[in-house]
C-alpha positions as CSV (number, residue, x, y, z in Angstrom):
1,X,114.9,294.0,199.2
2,X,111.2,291.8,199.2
3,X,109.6,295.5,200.0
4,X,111.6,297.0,196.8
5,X,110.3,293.5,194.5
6,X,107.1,294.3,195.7
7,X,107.4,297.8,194.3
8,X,109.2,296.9,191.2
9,X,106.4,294.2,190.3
10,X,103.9,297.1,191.1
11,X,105.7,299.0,188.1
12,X,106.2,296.2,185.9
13,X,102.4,294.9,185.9
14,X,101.1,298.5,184.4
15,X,104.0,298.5,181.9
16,X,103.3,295.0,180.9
17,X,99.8,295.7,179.9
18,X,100.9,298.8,178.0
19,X,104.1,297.3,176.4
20,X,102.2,293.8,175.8
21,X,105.7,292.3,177.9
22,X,105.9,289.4,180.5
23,X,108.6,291.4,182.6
24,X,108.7,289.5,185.9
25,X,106.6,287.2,184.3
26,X,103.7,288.9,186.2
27,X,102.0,288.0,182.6
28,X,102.5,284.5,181.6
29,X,104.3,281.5,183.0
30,X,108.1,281.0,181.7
31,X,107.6,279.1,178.4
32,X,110.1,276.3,179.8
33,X,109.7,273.7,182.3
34,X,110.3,275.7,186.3
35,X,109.3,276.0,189.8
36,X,106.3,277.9,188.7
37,X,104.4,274.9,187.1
38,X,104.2,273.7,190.2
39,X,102.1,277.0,191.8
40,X,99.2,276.7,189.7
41,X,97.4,279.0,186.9
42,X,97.9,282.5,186.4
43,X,97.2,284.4,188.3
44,X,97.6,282.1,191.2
45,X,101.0,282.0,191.0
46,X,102.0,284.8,191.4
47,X,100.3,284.7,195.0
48,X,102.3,281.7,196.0
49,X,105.5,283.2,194.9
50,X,105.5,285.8,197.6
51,X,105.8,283.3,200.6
52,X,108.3,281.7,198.1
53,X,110.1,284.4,197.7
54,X,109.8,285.3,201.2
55,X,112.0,281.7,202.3
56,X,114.5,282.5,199.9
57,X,115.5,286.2,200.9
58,X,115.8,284.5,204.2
59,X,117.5,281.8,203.4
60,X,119.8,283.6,201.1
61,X,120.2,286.5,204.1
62,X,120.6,284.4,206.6
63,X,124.5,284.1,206.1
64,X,125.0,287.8,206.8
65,X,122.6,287.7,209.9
66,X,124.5,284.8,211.7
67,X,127.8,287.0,210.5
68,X,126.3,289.9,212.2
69,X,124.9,288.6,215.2
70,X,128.9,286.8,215.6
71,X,130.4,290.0,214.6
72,X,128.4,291.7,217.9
73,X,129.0,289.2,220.1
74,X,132.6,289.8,219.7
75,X,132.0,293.6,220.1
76,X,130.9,293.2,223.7
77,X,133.2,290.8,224.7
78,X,136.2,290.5,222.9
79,X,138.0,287.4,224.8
80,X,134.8,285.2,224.5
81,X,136.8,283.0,221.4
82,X,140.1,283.0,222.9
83,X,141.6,280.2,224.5
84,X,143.4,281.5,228.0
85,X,146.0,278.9,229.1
């Protein structure tokens, strides 16, 4: 998913310029108050969104890996959770 962003904003930057747009706002800062004030001038923001970004796909991920890595555990040993009186 950060891989196809990347790509996307690859797309969006050339069309920005062409279409005069803010799309991603690879452009221009959000004209309200956000995260991105806080990440410097264009276009140095944009750099420090991608470790940004980076800690939320793995935050926002991270539910499905544990789920996963649970889900295999109980795959190759399906009496680990129960309790055996």
């Amino acid at each position: 998913a950060f891989v196809a962003t990347l790509i996307l904003a690859l797309i969006a930057a050339p069309a920005n310029w062409l279409l005069d747009a803010n799309y991603l706002f690879l452009s221009a800062k959000p004209p309200v108050a956000s995260l991105m004030d806080y990440m410097g001038p264009w276009p140095w923001y944009i750099l420090t969104l991608v470790p940004v970004s980076l800690i939320f796909f793995a935050l926002f991920y991270s539910p499905f890996w544990i789920a996963d890595k649970v889900m295999t555990t109980r795959r190759k040993n399906p009496f680990a959770a129960e309790d055996i009186d």
